[in-house]
N, C-alpha and C positions, 0 to 999 in steps of 0.2 A: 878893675877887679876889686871886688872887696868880700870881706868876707861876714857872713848871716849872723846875723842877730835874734836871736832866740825871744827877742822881749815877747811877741804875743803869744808866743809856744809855751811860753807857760803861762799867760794868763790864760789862755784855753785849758793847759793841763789843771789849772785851778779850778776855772769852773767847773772842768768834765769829774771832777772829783768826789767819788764815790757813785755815781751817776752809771755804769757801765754800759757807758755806748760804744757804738760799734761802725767800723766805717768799711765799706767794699770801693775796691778802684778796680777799676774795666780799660783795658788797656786794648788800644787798635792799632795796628801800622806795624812800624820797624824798629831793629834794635832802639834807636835813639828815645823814641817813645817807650820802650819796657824801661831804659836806662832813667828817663823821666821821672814816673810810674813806682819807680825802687826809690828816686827823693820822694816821692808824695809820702809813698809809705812811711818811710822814717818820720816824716814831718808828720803822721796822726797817731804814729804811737808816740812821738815825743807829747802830742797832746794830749796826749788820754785815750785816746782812743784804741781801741781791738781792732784786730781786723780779723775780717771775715769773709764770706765766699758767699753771700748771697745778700743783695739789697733788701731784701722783704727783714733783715735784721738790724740792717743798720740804721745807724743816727745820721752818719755822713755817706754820701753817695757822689764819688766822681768817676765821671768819664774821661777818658784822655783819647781825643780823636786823631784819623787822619785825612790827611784829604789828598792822598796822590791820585786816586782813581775816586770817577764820579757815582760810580756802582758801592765801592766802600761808606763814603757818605752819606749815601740813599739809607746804608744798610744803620747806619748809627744811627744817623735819625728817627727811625723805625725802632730802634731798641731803647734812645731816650725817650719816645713818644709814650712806652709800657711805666714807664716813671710816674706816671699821672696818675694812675691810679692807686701806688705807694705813698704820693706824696696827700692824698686825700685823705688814707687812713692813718697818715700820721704826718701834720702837719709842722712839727716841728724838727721832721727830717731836713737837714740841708744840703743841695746838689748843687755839683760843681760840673761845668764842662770848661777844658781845658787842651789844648794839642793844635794840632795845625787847620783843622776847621776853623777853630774859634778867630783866626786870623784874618778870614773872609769875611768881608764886608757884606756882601748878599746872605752871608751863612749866617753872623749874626743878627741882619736884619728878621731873617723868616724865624731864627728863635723868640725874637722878641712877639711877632705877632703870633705863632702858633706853639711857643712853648713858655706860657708864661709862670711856668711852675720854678722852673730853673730857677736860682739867686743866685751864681756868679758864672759868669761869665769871662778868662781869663789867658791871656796870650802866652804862646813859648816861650817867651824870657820871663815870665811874671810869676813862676810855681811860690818861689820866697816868699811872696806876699802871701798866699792865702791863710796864714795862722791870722795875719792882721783882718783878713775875711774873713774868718770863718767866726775870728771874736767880735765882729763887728756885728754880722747876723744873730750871734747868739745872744748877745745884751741889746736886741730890737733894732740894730740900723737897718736902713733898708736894703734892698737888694741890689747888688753889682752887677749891671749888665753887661760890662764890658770894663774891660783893665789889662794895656799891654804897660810893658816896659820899652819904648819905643830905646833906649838909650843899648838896649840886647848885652847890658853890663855882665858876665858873670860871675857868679855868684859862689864862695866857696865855701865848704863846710858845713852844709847842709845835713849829711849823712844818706847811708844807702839801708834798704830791706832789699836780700840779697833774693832771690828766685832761688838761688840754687848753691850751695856752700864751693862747689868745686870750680865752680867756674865763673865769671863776672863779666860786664860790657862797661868798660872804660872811656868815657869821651874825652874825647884828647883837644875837640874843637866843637863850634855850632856856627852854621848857614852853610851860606854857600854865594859864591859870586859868578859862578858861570852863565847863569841863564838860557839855558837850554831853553826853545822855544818850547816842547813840550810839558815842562816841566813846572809846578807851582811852591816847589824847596825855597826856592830864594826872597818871592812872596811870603813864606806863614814862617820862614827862619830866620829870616834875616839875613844881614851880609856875614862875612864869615871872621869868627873872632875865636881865636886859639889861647888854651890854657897853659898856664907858667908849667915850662917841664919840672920843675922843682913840685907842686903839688899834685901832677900826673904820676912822679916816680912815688911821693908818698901816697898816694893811692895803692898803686900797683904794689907795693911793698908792704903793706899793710895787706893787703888780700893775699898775699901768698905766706904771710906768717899765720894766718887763719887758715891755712890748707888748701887757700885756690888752688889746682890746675894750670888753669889756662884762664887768659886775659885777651878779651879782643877789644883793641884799642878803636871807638870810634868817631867817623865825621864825614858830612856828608862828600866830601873830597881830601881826605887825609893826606895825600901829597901835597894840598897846600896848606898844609899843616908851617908856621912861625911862631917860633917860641917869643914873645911878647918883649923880653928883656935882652934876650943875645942875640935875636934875629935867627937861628939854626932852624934846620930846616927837620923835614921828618924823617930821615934819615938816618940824623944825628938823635934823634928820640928814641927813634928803636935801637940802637945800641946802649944809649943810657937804661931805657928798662931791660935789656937784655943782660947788662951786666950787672943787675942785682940778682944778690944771691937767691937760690930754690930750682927745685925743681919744678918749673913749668913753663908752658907755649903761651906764645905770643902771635895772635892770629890783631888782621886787623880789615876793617872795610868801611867807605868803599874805594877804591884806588880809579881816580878820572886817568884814561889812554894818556891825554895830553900832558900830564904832568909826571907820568912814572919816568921817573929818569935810571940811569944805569949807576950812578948811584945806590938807588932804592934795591936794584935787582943784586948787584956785590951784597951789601950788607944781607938780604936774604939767605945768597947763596953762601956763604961765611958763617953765619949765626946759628947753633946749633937748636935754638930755640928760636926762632924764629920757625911757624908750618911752613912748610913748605907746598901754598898757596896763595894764589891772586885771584880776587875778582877785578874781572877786567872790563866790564861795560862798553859793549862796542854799540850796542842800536839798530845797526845796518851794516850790511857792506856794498852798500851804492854813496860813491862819494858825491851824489845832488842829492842825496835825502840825507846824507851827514851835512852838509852844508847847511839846508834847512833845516837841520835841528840845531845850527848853532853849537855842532862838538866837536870845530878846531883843531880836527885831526881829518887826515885822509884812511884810505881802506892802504893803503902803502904805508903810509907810517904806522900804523896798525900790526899788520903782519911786521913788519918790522920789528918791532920792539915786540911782540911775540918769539918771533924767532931768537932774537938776542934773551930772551929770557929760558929760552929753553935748554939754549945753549948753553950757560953759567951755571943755573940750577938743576942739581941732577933731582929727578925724579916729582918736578915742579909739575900741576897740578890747575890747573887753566878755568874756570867759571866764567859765566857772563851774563851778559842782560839781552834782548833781543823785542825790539817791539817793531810788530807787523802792522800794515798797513797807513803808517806815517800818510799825510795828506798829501796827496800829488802820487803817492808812491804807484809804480808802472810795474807792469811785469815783467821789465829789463830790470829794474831797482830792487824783485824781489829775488831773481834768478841771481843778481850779485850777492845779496845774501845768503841765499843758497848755497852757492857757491862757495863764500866765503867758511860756512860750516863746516863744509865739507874740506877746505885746503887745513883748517886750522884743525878741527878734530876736537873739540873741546870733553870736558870731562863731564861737565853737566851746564846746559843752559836753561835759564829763567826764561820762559816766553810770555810777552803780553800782547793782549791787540791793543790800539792804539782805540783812546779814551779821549772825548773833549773835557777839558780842563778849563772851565771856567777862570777869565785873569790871565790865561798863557796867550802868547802871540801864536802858535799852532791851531787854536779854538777859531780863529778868525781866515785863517787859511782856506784858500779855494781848495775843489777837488778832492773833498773828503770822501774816503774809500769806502763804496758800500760794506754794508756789515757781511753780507753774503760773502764779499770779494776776499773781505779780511778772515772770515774762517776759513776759508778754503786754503788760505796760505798760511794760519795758522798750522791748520794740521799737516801741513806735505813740508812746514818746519817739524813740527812734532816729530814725526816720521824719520825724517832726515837725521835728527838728533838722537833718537830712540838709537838706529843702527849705528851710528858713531861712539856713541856713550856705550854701547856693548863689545865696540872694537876696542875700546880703551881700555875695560873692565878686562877684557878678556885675555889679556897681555899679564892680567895677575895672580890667573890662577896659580898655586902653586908659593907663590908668596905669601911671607908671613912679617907683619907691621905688629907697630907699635900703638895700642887704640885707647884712645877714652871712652868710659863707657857713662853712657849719659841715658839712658833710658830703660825700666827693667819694663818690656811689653805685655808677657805673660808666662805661664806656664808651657814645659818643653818636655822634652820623654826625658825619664830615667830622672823625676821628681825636680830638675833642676829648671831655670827660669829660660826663657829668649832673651838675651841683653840686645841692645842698638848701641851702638857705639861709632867714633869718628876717628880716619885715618889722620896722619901728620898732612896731608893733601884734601881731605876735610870730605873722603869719600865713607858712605855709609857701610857698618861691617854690620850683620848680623850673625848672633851663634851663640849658641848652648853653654849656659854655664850658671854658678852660684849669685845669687842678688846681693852678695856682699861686696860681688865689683862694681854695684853703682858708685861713679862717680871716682873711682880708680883707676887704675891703667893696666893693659893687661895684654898678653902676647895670642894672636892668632896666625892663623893658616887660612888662605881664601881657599876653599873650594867648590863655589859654584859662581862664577861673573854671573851677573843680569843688566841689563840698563843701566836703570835708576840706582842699585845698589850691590853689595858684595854679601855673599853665604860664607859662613867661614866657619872656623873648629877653633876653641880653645885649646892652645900648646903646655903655654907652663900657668 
């Protein structure tokens, strides 16, 4: 670990000087990439640069990709392809692509032949360097096609451009070492290297003296979260940020089945800042299509540590991942998941069909599920979850939570706005009230469950 070097941040901030350019960043994927996305930013106002909301103005132009699904990919590509004819009418724009595409060896090769507009080219551990890029392009070097940090060092003190003042995305770690067969994390991330809790709590403590909210700590498997110097585990992190002083929550994702220990569930259930929620990433509940996905856990240990979680945490709050049609997957291996939904009852699940993944060991798997086969079981998931998710909601009418409000959506009767706001369990409230609560906290009453979200009435 070391900490950034400012040197070409401001010989850019030199050159850019007087000059008022302007730079737009386009961000795709998951927290980790907005978390990204918030250094880049800091990093082109420290250089001069404005930011702004639309490429047709700016001087600097980066992309921050992703590459879990081959449909999202398709789709960036298509959106850097409209660059060309920006970069024609104004040749001294400079673009950047950078995030977990750029990791791909086939993905940088087809840039190089069908996008040769681009000038850098740069992997997930490499964002630090691009001031040394961007001043290298601007006083005539050539173009960088390619530039990781294979050493995945991190990098501290960079700074953030926050999205949003009330609330923040923390990473606590980066990669990941599980390998999921399906999965291409461990390819464009790296292996997995966790941050000194000493500059995780000065983070965190620093955003809530600026008025954060809420902090959600994250990595791509936070329970293997190791503090670098004492060895403690993630456990012992969420107590140390929890007992710094403020008022605010501590949410964090994503939590791997196999390593939430009962540990992790005590301090939960104890910390009063701590949500009182888990994503819990289950996949499947056939334990031959968990096996071949390489997730180290059975549909028993599963439910297990479910159950012991519900048991300890009162009024805990259960999320998850679910992807259909895994290769090989049978309609015995779909009915266990089925199944599975239906014993566990969750509060809200993510559904995907299952996607080739160029570089996974999955991609190469016999018996890949017609796409027919896979929507069909998409939606009788869908289905399946819609009713569960209304059984759960509907246990609260009548209850009244403690919400942030994160969203003002529009205009409501009686002059006042729709707010959207998020339970301590991370379930959707909506309801009637003044646009002064964005980003505050505020007491309601549910009175209408649905699905996917809660209706409710402002109390005090």
């Amino acid at each position: 670990m070391r900490t950034y070097d400012p040197e070409y941040e401001n010989k850019v901030r030199e050159f850019n000087a007087g000059a008022g350019r302007k730079a737009y960043i386009r961000t795709y994927g998951c927290q980790q990439n907005v978390s990204d996305s918030e250094k880049i930013a800091a990093l082109a106002e420290n250089m001069g640069y404005e930011l702004c909301d639309s490429p047709e103005s700016a001087s600097l132009v980066v992309f921050n990709t992703c590459a879990v699904r081959h449909s999202a990919e398709q789709k960036i590509l298509g959106n850097v392809g409209q660059l060309h004819a920006l970069k024609e009418k104004n040749p001294s724009m400079i673009t950047v692509l950078c995030g977990c595409m750029t990791q791909q060896e086939h993905v940088v090769e087809d840039i190089k032949k069908r996008y040769s507009f681009i000038d850098i080219v740069i992997g997930t551990s490499a964002v630090h360097e691009l001031p040394r890029l961007i001043f290298s392009r601007l006083t005539g070097g050539r173009k960088i096609r390619t530039l990781y940090d294979e050493s995945g060092e991190i990098v501290e003190g960079i700074g953030n451009v926050r999205n949003e003042a009330f609330r923040a995305f923390v990473p606590i770690m980066y990669g990941c070492n599980n390998f999921c067969t399906y999965c291409i994390v461990p390819y464009v991330r790296g292996r997995e290297r966790s941050r000194r809790s000493g500059d995780v709590l000065a983070e965190v403590k620093s955003l809530v003296a600026s008025g954060c909210r809420e902090v959600t700590l994250l990595g791509q498997n936070v329970n293997s979260y190791r503090e670098p110097e004492k060895g403690t585990g993630f456990p012992q992190l969420l107590r140390d940020v929890a007992a710094l002083e403020g008022d605010f929550k501590i949410r964090f994702m994503t939590s791997h089945p196999k390593d939430a220990s009962d540990e992790l569930i005590d301090v939960i259930a104890s910390c009063d800042k701590l949500a009182k929620h888990i994503h819990l990433p289950v996949q499947s509940g056939s334990d031959r299509i968990l096996k071949a996905m390489n997730r180290k856990y059975t549909r028993g240990d599963y439910l297990s540590l479910v159950k012991r979680a519900r048991e300890r945490i009162d009024g805990l709050c259960i999320t998850s991942d679910m992807i259909v049609g895994f290769p090989g997957e049978t309609e015995a291996d779909f009915e266990d998941t089925l199944s599975l939904v239906d014993e566990i009852g969750y509060d809200s699940l993510f559904t995907f069909l299952y996607s080739i993944r160029e570089g996974t060991p999955a991609a190469k798997m016999p018996d890949q599920v017609p796409r027919d086969v896979k929507q069909k079981r998409f939606d009788a998931l869908l289905e399946l979850q819609t009713r569960k998710g209304f059984e759960r909601n509907a246990a609260m009418k009548g209850l009244e939570f403690t919400v942030l409000v994160d969203e003002v959506k529009g205009d409501a009767e009686g002059g006042v706005k729709l707010l959207s706001s998020r339970t301590d369990g991370n379930k959707i409230v909506e309801f009637a009230g003044p646009a002064e609560l964005y980003g505050n906290y505020a007491r309601v009453r549910i009175t209408e469950p649905m699905s996917w979200l809660l209706k409710g009435e402002l109390v005090d």
